[in-house]
C-alpha positions in Angstrom: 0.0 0.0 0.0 1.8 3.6 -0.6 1.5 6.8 0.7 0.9 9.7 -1.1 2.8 12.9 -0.3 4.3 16.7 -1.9 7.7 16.9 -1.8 7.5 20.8 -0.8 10.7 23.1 -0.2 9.7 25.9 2.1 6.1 27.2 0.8 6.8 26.0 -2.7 5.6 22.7 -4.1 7.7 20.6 -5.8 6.1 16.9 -6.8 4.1 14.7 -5.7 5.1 11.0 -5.4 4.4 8.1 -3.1 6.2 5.5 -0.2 6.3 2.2 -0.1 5.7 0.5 3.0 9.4 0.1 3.9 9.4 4.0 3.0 11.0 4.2 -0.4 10.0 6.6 -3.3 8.1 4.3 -5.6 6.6 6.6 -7.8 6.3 10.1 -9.2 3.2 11.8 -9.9 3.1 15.4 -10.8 6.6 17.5 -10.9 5.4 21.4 -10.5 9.1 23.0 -10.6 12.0 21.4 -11.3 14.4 24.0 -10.4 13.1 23.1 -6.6 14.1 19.5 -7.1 17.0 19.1 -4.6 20.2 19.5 -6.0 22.1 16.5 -8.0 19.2 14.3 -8.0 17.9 13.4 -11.3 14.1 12.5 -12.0 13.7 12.9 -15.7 15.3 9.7 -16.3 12.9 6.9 -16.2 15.2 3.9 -14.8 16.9 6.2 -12.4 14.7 8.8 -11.3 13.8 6.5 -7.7 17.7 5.5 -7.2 18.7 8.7 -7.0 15.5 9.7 -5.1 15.8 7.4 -2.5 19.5 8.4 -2.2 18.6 11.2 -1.3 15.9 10.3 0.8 18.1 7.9 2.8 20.9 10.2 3.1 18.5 12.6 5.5 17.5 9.1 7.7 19.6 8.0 10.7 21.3 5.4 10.1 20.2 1.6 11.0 22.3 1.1 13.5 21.5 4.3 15.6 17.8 2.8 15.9 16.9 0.4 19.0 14.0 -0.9 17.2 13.9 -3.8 20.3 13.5 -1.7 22.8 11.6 1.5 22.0 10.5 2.1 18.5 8.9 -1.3 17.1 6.1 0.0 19.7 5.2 2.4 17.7 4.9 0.3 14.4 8.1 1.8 13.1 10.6 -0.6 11.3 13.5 1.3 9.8 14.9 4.6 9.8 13.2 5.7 6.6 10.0 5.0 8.1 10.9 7.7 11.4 11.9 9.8 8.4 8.5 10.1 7.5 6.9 9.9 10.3 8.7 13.4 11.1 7.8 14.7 7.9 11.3 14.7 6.3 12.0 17.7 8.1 15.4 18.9 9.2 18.2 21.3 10.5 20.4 21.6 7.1 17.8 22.4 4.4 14.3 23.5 3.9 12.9 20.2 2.1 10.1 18.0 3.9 7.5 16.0 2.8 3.6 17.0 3.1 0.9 14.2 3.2 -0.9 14.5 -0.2 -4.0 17.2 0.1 -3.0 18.3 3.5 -3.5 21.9 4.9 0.2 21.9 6.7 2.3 25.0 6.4 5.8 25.5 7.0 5.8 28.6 9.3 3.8 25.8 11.5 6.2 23.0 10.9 9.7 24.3 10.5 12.5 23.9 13.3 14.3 26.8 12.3 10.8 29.2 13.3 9.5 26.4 16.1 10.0 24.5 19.3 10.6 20.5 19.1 10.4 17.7 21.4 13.6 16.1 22.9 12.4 13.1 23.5 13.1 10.8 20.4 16.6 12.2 21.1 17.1 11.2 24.6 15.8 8.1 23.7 19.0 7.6 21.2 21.6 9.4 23.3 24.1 7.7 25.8 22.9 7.8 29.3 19.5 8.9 28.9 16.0 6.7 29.4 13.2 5.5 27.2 10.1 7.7 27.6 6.9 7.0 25.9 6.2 8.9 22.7 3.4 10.8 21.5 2.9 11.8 17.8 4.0 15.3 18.1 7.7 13.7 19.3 8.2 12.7 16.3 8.4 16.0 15.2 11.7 16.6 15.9 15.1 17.2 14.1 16.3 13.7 15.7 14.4 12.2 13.1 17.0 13.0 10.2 20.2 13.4 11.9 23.0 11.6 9.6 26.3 9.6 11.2 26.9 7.1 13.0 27.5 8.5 16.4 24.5 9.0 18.8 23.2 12.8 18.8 20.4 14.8 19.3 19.2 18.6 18.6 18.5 20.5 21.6 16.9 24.1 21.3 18.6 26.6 23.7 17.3 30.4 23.6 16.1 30.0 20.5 18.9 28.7 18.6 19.6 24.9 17.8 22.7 23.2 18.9 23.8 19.9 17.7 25.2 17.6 20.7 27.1 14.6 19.7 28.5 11.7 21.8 31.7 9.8 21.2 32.4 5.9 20.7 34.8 3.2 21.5 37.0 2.9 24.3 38.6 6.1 23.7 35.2 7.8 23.7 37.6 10.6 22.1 35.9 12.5 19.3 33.8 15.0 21.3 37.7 16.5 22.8 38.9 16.3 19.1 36.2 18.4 17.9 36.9 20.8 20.4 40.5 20.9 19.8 40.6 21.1 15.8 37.6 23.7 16.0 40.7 26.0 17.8 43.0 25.4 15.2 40.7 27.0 12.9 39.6 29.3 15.2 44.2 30.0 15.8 44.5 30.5 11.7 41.5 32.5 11.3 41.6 32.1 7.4 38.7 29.7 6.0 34.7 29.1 7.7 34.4 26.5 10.6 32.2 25.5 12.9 33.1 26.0 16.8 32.7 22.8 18.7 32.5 23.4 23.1 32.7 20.3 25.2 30.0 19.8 27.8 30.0 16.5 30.3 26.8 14.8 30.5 26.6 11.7 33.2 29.6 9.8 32.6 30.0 10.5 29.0 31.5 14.2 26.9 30.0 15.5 24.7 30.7 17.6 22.0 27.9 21.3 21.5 28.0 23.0 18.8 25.3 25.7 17.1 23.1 24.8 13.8 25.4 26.2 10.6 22.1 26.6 8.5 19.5 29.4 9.2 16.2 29.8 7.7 16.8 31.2 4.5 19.9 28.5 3.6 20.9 25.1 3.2 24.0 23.0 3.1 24.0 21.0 0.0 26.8 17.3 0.3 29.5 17.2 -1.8 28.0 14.1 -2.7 25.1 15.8 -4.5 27.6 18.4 -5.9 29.2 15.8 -7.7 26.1 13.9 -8.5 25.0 16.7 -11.0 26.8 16.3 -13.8 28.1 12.9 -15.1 32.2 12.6 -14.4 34.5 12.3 -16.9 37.1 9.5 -16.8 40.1 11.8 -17.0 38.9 14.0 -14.2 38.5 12.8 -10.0 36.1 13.5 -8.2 37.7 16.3 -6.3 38.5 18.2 -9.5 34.8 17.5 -10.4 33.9 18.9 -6.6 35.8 21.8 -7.5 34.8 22.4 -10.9 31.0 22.5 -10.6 32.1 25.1 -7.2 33.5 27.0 -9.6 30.9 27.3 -12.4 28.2 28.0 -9.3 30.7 30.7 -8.4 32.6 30.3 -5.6 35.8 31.1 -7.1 37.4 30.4 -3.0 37.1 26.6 -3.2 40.8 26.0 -3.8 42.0 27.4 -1.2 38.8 26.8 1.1 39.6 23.1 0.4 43.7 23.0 0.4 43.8 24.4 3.8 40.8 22.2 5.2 42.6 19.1 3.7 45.8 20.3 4.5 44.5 20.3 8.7 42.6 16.8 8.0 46.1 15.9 7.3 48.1 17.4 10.2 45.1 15.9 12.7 45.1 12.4 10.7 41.4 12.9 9.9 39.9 9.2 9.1 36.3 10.4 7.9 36.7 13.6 5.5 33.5 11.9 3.7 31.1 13.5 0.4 28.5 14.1 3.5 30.3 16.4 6.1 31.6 18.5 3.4 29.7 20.9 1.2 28.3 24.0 0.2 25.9 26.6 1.1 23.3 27.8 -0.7 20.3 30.3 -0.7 17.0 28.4 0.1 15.1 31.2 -1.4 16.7 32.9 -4.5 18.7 29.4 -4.9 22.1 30.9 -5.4 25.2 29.0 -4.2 27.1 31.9 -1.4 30.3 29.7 0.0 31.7 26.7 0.7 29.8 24.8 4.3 32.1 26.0 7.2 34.3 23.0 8.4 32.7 20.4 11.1 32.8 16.9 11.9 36.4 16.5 12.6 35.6 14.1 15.6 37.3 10.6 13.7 40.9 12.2 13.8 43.5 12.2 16.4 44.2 8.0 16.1 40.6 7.8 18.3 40.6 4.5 17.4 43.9 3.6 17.3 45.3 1.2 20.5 47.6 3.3 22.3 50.9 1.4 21.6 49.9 1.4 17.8 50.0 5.3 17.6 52.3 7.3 15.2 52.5 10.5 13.3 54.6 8.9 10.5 52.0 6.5 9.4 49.7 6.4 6.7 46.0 6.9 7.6 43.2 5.3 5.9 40.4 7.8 4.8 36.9 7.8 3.6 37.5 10.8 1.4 38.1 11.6 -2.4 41.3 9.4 -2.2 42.3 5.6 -0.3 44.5 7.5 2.0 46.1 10.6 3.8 49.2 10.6 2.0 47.7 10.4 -1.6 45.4 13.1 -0.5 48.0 15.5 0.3 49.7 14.7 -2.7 46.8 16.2 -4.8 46.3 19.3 -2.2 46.6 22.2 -5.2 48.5 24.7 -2.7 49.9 23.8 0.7 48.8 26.9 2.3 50.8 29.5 4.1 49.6 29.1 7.8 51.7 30.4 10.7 52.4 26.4 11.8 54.7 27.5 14.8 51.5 28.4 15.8 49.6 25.4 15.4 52.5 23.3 16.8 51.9 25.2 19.8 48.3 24.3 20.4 49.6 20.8 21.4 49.8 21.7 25.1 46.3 22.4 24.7 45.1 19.3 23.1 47.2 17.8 26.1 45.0 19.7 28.3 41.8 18.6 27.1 42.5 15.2 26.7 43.8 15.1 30.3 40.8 16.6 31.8 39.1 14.1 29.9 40.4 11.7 32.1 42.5 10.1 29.3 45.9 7.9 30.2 49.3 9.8 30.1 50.9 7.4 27.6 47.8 7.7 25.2 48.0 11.7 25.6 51.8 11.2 25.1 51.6 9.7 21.8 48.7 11.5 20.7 50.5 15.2 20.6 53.8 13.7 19.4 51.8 12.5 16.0 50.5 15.5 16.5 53.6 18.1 16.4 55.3 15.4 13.6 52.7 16.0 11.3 52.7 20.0 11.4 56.4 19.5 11.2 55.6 17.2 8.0 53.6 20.0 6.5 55.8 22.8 7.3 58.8 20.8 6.0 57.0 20.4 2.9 56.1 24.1 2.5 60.2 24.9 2.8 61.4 22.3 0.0 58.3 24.1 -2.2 60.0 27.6 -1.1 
């Protein structure tokens, strides 16, 4: 049996289609603007025009594993993450899609979480250290319905304004320090957009706080969609696609926006500089593209997961980004960039600090800021034989 919904953005309709009952697009009715359709997905061709739908539809769900269907939402007759989606209307903190039940009188002044209060419920219900509660329908109207990755978070609403507070896993429980920490190197260069990450301790467990990025009248778009726009040539990559479509939407920055963000994924040993926690923003209303998505999610860095005796600057890093690795990623970074990295080298006393208070072992804190300082050494060595 589907469902029949308008995919609207803000106020303005964009097509109607219907969910199956595991909550994938399975078909398209009426299309009433096509410029509206979210950017990089593709509905005009017939054998692809779902895929790429439910792409995107499934990149705005939690994922699986964040869901404990046994204990609290098979209850409420939902089976997967897609269905939650929908159950919260597709709504969310980074764009100004969601999906209107077909022939309903809903408007988004009345709906939107930029404009309204949420619950916080479905979000303690998913976050370390915090209790099952029983849910109502209007707590599914929440932001913690289409949160992305794979730590546990939730979206809490403080004086008006959104923050995003995200947990950290493993043994090291680490990435909620390393978000503070890298947010002040960006904050100690001062050159390209970033987003500043605070620490706050809630029970046993840190966690890292940090404000929404995307206001009412914007929207981040993923790399992943950027790409996704035009088909890739085979004698391109995917970053010189990423930075050629940047381009012809005008943001003439991206080079160095992007050599000095990959150039500190690099210093930090970033493991997870993925196509969704990197992108661009754009106007939700006049559509225009105005500058690269300030830098976040830099939690999987700093060898988090990395067994203490196993730690060291010098070795290569596996990455989830445009290329296998840290080292062949800063072989194709366009322009090492001219940072004052005495500076940076510096912070390490900090990032001792933090990881200390954080209760961490000495040895792990030890080897931690030693990878640490080789890598800006790394860097600033390169920057000397390039003159």
């Amino acid at each position: 049996m589907s469902n029949k919904y308008t995919l609207m953005h803000k106020e303005e309709r964009v097509l109607d289609f219907s969910l199956d009952d595991y909550g994938n697009f399975n078909n398209i009715y009426d299309i009433y603007d096509k410029a509206q359709i979210p950017f990089g997905v593709h509905v005009d061709n017939v054998h692809g025009k779902f895929r790429e739908l439910n792409l995107w539809w499934n990149s705005r769900a939690l994922p699986e594993q964040r869901l404990r269907f046994s204990n609290s939402l098979l209850k409420y007759d939902i089976h997967n993450s897609k269905e939650l989606l929908a159950k919260g209307l597709g709504l969310s903190l980074t764009d100004q899609y969601w999906i209107k039940p077909y022939n309903q009188e809903l408007l988004w002044k009345d709906v939107n979480y930029f404009a309204n209060e949420y619950s916080n419920k479905l979000g303690l219900m998913f976050l370390k250290n915090d209790v099952d509660v029983d849910l109502q329908q209007e707590d599914f109207l929440t932001p913690d319905t289409s949160v992305g990755g794979n730590l546990e978070k939730r979206w809490e609403k403080r004086s008006g304004i959104s923050y995003l507070l995200k947990s950290g896993s493993g043994f090291s429980q680490q990435e909620p320090i390393n978000e503070a920490f890298i947010s002040l190197i960006y904050k100690t260069i001062d050159t390209i957009p970033f987003v500043e990450y605070e620490i706050e301790r809630q029970g046993n467990y840190f966690l890292s706080v940090c404000k929404d990025f995307i206001t009412s009248d914007t929207e981040f778009i993923p790399a992943y969609f950027v790409i996704n726009e035009e088909k890739k040539k085979n004698d391109i990559s995917y970053l010189e696609q990423y930075k050629n479509i940047c381009k012809e939407k005008g943001l003439e920055n991206i080079d160095v926006f992007l050599d000095t963000m990959l150039t500190i994924d690099y210093i930090v040993a970033n493991q997870d500089r993925h196509l969704n926690n990197l992108g661009i923003i754009r106007d939700a209303n006049t559509l225009e593209w105005i500058s690269p998505a300030p830098v976040f999610d830099n939690g999987n860095s700093l060898w988090f997961n990395i067994p203490t005796a196993d730690i060291k600057g010098n070795g290569e890093v596996k990455t989830t980004s445009f290329y296998d690795t840290d080292e062949q990623m800063l072989k194709h970074i366009e322009k090492l960039p001219d940072l004052d990295y005495i500076k940076i080298k510096g912070l390490s006393e900090k990032l001792s600090q933090l990881l200390t208070d954080a209760n961490m072992d000495s040895e792990r804190v030890t080897r931690i800021c030693e990878g640490f300082e080789y890598r800006v050494d790394v860097i600033r060595e390169k920057r000397k034989h390039l003159g």
